[in-house]
C-alpha positions in Angstrom: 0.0 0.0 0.0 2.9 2.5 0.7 4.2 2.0 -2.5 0.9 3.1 -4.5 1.1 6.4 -2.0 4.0 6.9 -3.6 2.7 7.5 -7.0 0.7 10.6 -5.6 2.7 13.7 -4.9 1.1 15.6 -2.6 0.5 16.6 0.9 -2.6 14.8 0.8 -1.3 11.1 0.4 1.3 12.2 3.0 -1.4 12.7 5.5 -3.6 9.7 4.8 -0.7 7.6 5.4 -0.1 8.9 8.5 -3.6 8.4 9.2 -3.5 5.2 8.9 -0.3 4.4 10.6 -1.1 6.1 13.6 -5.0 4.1 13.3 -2.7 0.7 13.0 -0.7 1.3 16.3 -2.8 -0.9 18.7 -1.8 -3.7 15.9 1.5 -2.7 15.8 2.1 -4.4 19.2 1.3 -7.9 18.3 3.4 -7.2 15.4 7.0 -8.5 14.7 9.7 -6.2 15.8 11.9 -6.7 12.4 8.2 -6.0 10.6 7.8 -2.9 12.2 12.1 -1.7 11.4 11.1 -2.4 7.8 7.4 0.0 8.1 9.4 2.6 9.3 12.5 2.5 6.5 9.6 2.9 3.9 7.6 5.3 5.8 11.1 7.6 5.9 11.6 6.3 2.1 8.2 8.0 1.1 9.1 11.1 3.3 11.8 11.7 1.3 10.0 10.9 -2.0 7.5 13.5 -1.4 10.0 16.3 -0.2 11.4 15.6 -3.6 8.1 16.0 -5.9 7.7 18.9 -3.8 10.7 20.8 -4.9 10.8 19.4 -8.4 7.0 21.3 -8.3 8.1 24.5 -7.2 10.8 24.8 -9.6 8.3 23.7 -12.4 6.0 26.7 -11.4 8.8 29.0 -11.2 10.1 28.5 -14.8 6.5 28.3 -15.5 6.0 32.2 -14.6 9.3 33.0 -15.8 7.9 31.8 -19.3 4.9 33.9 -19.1 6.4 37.4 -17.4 6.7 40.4 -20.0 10.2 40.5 -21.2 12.3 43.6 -19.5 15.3 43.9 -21.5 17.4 46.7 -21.2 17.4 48.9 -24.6 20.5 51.6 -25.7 20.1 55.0 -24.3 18.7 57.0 -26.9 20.9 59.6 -28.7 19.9 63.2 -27.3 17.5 65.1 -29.7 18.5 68.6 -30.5 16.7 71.5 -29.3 14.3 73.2 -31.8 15.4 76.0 -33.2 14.5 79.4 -31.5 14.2 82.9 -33.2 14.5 86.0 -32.2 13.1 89.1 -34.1 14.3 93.1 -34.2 14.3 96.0 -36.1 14.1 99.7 -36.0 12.9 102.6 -37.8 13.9 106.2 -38.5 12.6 109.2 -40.5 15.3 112.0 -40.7 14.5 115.6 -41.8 18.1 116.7 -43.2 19.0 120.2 -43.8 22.2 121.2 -45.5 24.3 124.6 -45.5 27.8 124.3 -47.1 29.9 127.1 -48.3 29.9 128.0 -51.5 27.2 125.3 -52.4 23.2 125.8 -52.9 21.3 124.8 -49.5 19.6 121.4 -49.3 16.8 120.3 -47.4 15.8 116.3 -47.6 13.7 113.8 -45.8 15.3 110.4 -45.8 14.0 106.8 -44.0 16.3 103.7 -42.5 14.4 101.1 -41.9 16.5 97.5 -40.7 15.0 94.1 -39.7 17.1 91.6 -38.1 16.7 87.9 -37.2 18.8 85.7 -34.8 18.4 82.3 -35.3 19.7 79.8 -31.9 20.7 76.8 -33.8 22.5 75.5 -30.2 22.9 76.4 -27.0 26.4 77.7 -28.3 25.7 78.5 -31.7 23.6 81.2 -33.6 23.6 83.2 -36.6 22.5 86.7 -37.0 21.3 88.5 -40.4 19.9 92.2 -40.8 18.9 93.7 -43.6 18.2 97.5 -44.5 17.6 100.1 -46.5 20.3 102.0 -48.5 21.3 104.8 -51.3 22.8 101.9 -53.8 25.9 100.3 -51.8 27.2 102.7 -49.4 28.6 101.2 -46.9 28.3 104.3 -44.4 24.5 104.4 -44.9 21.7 103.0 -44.5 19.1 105.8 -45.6 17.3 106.1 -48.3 16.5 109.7 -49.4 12.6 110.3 -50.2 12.5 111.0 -54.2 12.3 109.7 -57.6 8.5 110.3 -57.7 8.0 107.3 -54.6 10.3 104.7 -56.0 10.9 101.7 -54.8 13.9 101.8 -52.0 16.3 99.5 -52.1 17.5 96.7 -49.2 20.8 95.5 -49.3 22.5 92.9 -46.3 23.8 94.6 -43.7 24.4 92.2 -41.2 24.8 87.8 -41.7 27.3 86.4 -39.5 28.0 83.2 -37.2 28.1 83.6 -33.6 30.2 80.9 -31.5 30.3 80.4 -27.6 32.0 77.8 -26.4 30.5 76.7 -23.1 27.0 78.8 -23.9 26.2 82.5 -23.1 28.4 82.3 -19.9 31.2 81.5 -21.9 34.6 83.8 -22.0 35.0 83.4 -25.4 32.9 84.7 -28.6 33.8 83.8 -31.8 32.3 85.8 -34.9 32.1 84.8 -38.6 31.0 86.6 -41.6 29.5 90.6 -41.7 29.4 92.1 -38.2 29.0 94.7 -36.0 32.7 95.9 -35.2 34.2 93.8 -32.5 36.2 96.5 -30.6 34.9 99.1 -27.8 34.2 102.4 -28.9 33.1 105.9 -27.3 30.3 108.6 -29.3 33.0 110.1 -31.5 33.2 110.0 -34.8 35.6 108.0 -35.9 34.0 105.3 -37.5 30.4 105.7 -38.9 27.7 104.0 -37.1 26.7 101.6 -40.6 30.3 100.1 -40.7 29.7 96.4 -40.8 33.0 94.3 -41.5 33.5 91.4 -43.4 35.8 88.4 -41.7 36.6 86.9 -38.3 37.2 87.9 -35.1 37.6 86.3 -31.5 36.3 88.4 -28.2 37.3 87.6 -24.7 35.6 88.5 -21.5 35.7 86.2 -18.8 33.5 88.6 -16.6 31.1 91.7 -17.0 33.8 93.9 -15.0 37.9 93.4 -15.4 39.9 92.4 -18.4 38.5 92.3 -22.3 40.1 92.3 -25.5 39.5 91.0 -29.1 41.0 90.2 -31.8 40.1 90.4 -35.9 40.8 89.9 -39.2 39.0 92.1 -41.5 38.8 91.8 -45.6 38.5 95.9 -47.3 39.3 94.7 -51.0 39.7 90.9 -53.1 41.9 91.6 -56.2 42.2 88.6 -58.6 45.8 89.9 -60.0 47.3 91.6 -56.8 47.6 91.1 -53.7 43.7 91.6 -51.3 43.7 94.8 -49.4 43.2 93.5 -45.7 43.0 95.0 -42.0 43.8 92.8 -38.8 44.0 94.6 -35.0 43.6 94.3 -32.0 42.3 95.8 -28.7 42.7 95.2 -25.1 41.1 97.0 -22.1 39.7 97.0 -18.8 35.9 97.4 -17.4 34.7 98.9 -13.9 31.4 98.4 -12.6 28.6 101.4 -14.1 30.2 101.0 -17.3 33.4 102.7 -17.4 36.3 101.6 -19.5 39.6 101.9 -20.9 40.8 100.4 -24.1 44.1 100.4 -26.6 43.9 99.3 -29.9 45.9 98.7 -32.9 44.0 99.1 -36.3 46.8 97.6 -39.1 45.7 97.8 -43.0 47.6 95.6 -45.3 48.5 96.4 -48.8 46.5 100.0 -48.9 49.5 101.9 -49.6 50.7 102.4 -53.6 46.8 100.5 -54.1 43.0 101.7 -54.2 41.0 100.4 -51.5 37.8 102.4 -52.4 34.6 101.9 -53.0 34.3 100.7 -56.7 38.0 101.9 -56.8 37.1 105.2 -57.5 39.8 107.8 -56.2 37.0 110.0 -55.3 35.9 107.7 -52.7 39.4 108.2 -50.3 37.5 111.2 -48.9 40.9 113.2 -47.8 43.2 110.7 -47.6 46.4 111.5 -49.4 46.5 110.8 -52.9 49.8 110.1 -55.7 49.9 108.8 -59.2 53.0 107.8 -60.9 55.3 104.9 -60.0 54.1 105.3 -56.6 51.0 103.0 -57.4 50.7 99.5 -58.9 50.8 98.3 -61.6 46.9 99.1 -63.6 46.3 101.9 -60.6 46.2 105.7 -62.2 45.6 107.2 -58.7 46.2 105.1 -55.0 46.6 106.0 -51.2 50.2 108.1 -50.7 50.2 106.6 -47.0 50.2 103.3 -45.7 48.0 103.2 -42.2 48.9 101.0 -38.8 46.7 103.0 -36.6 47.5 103.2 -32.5 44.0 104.0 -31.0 42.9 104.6 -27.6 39.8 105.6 -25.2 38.7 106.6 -22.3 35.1 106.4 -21.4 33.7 107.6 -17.8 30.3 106.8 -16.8 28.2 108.1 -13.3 25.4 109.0 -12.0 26.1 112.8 -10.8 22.9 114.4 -8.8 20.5 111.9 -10.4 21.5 112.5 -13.9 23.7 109.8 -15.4 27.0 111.3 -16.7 29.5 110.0 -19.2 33.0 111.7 -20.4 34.7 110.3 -23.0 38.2 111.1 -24.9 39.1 109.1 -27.9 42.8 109.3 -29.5 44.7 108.0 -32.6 47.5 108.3 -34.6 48.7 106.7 -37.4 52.3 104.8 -37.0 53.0 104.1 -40.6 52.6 107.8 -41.8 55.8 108.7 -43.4 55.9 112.7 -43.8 58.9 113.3 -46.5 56.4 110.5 -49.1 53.5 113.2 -48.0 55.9 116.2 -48.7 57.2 114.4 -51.9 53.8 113.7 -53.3 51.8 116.5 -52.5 53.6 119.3 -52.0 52.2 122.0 -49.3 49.9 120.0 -47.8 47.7 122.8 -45.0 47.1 122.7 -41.4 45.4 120.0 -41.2 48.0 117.6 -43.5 49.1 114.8 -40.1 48.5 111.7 -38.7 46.5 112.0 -35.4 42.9 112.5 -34.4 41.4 113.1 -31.1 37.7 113.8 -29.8 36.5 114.8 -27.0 32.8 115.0 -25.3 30.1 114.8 -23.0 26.5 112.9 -22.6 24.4 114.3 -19.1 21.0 112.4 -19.2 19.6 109.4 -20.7 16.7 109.5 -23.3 15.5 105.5 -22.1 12.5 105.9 -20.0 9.7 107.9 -21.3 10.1 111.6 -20.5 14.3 111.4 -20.3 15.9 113.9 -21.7 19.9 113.6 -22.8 21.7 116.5 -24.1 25.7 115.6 -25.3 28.5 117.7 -26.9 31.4 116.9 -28.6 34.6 118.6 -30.2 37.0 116.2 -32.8 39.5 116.8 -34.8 40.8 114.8 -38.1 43.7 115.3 -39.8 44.8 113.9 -43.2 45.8 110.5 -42.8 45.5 109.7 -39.1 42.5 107.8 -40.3 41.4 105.2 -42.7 38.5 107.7 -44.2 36.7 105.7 -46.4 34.9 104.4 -42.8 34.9 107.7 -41.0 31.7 109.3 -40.1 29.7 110.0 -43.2 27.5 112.9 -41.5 30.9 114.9 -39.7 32.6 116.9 -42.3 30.2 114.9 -45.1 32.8 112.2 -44.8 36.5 113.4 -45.4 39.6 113.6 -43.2 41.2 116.7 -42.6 38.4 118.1 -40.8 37.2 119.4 -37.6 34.3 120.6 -35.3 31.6 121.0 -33.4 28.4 118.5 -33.1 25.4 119.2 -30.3 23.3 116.3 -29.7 19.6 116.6 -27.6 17.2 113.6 -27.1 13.6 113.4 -25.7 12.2 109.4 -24.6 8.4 109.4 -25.3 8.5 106.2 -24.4 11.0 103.5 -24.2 10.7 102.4 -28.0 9.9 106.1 -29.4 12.8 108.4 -28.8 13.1 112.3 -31.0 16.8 113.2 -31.4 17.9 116.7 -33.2 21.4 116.8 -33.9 23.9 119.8 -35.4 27.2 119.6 -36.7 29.1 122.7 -36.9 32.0 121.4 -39.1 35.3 122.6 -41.4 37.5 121.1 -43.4 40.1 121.2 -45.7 39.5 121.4 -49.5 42.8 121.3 -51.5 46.1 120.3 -49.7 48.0 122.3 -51.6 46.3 125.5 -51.1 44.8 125.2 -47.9 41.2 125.9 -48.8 38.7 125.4 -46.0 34.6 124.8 -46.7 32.6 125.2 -43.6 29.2 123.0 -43.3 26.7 123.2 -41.0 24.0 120.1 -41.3 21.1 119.3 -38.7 19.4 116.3 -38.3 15.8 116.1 -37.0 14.6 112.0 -36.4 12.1 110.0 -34.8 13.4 106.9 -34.0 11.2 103.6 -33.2 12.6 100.2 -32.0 10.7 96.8 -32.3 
C-alpha cells in the first residue's frame, strides 16, 4: 500500500498515510519487531520521496511564470535630440529731416527713412547666426538711408548684417567667436571716428571672462579681393579693462595691409578716399592711375567715464589715434604743401548728461574732434561729420527726448570745417542738422 502512495505527490497522500499508521498502532504491538524496522525504513523512504516532488513542483512553477512574465530587456540610451530652433526678431525705424548749409554750395533740405530688420536664429545652445537687412542709397557702406524721391520709387534693401556667432560653453562663456559681416568687435566711445553703418566682413575672437575686469578682441578684416594683386586687408587688435557702471579703458591697434601704392575704395574710384592722401605715378601699382600716398597701422585709444552725478547719469569720454605708418617726407614728396590740417593724429573729446530711455528722459551731449589727413582710414569715417573726409574738424550738439521706451526724438547739429585742396589750404565750412524719430521693435 505504501508504495501506491507513492505515486501521488502531494500533501494529501502524506497525510492519509499517517492516518492510517497512527490508526494501526494498537496492531503494531502484536506485530513482529523486524516487521515494524522495515514500516518505518519505507515510511522515511516515502518522506523523502514527497520532499522531492515537492521541490521538483516548485521549480516547475517558477520557470513556469518565468515563461509567461513580460520580457524587460534593457534597450541603448537613446541619442539626445537637438533643441528646436529658437528665433528672435528686431528691427528699428527712423525718418530724418536733413537740412544742409555748405559754403559755396546751394542749401539742401531732404527727408530720408532707414528702416532694418534683423533675425537671430539659436541653432544651439552655443551657436547662432544673426542676419539684418536694410535700406540703402545703392551700396554705401556708411548708410543705410534712403533719401525720399524719384516720384516714390521703390527703396532699395541691401545685407547689412549675416554672421555666425560661436560660444564655447554657452552665453556664460569667456570666449565669442564671430564669422562673416558684423558689428565691429572692438569698444568704442560717441566720436566719430567710424560711422555707425560700418559692418565688417571676416573673423574675429572676443574675450571677457567677466562683466567687469579684463576684455580684449581680436580680428581679421577683408577691405578689397583683387584677382591679379595682392587683397587689401585690415587685422588689429584691442585690449582694455571694465569697472562696474560702465566705465572703460581700451588700446587698440588698427593695421591695413597692402593700402599703400593700391586703391581700397569703393568701386575703386579715387574719389571715394575722402581726404586721404592721394599720388599717381610709380608710386601706385601696376593698372592703378591714382592710389593711397600713405600706408595706415593705426594706434588707438579711449577713455570712457560713466556716473550718476545728482541723479542724472554722466559719461565723459576722450578718444585718441594716430597713425604709426605715416611717413611725412612721401606726403611732402607727393603733394607738396599739404595745409594745417596735413598729419596723422585724431582726437575727440565730449560729453553725454542724461539718458533719453524711459519715457520723458531727456539727454543732451557735446562733442569737439579733430581729423587730420591721414590719421584715419576715411573711407569708414563718419559720413555725417565733415560729409565724410579727413582733414576736418568741429563742433556736433546732440539733444534727445524718450516718449516712451521704444519712441525716442533726437535733433542733432554739426558745426564742421575742413580742408579742400592740400596744396592751397582751402577750408569749406558745413553746418547740417538732423531732425529723427526713431522707433525700436
Amino acid at each position: 500500500m505504501i508504495k501506491e502512495l507513492l505515486s501521488f505527490p502531494s500533501r494529501v497522500s502524506l497525510s492519509l498515510l499517517v492516518t492510517m499508521v497512527i490508526g494501526a498502532a494498537p496492531a503494531w504491538a502484536q506485530t513482529d519487531p523486524s516487521e515494524i524496522a522495515q514500516l518505518r525504513a519505507e515510511i522515511a523512504q516515502l518522506l523523502a520521496r514527497v520532499a522531492e516532488l515537492e521541490a521538483r513542483q516548485q521549480a516547475a512553477s517558477s520557470q513556469a511564470a518565468l515563461a509567461t512574465a513580460p520580457t524587460t530587456t534593457a534597450s541603448p540610451t537613446p541619442a539626445p535630440v537637438p533643441a528646436a530652433v529658437s528665433w528672435a526678431w528686431s528691427g528699428d525705424f527712423r525718418y530724418r529731416s536733413e537740412s544742409l548749409d555748405i559754403d559755396s554750395a546751394p542749401n539742401r533740405q531732404r527727408d530720408r527713412i532707414r528702416a532694418r530688420v534683423g533675425l537671430t536664429a539659436t541653432v544651439s545652445d552655443d551657436v547662432s547666426a544673426v542676419v539684418r537687412i536694410s535700406t540703402g542709397d545703392g551700396l554705401d557702406p556708411r548708410s543705410a538711408n534712403a533719401t525720399l524721391s524719384q516720384l516714390a520709387e521703390r527703396k532699395s534693401l541691401g545685407v547689412e548684417l549675416a554672421y555666425l556667432r560661436w560660444q564655447p560653453g554657452g552665453e556664460s562663456a569667456d570666449w565669442t567667436v564671430l564669422a562673416g559681416k558684423m558689428p565691429p568687435p572692438w569698444q568704442r566711445s560717441p566720436s566719430y571716428f567710424l560711422d555707425t553703418d560700418i559692418n565688417p566682413e571676416g573673423l574675429a575672437a572676443l574675450w571677457q571672462p567677466a562683466k567687469t575686469g579684463p576684455f580684449a578682441s581680436v580680428y581679421y578684416f577683408s577691405l578689397l579681393e583683387r584677382k591679379a594683386a595682392r587683397d587689401s586687408t585690415l587685422w588689429g587688435g584691442q585690449l582694455g579693462w571694465r569697472w562696474n557702471g560702465g566705465t572703460q579703458l581700451a588700446l587698440g591697434l588698427f593695421d591695413y595691409q597692402h593700402v599703400e601704392g593700391s586703391d581700397p575704395f569703393l568701386d575703386q574710384d579715387p574719389a571715394a578716399a575722402f581726404g586721404n592722401s592721394l599720388t599717381t605715378g610709380v608710386l601706385c601699382r601696376v593698372g592703378v592711375a591714382r592710389c593711397l600716398a600713405q600706408d595706415f597701422q593705426i594706434l588707438q585709444g579711449l577713455v570712457d567715464y560713466r556716473s550718476k552725478e545728482w541723479g542724472w547719469p554722466v559719461r565723459l569720454y576722450a578718444e585718441y589715434a594716430r597713425n604709426l605708418a605715416y611717413d611725412r617726407g612721401r606726403a611732402l614728396a607727393t603733394g607738396g604743401s599739404l595745409g594745417d590740417r596735413a598729419g596723422d593724429q585724431a582726437y575727440a573729446l565730449g560729453f553725454t548728461l542724461g539718458e533719453a530711455r524711459k519715457p520723458g528722459g531727456v539727454e543732451w551731449g557735446l562733442l569737439y574732434q579733430d581729423v587730420e589727413r591721414d590719421a584715419l582710414f576715411a573711407p569708414w569715417l563718419d559720413a555725417d561729420f565733415g560729409s565724410g573726409y579727413s582733414a576736418a574738424s568741429g563742433w556736433v550738439m546732440r539733444l534727445g527726448y524718450a516718449l516712451s521706451p521704444r519712441w525716442v526724438l533726437n535733433a542733432t547739429l554739426f558745426e564742421t570745417d575742413r580742408d579742400l585742396d592740400p596744396t592751397a589750404g582751402r577750408e569749406r565750412g558745413e553746418e547740417r542738422l538732423h531732425l529723427d524719430m526713431n522707433a525700436r521693435f
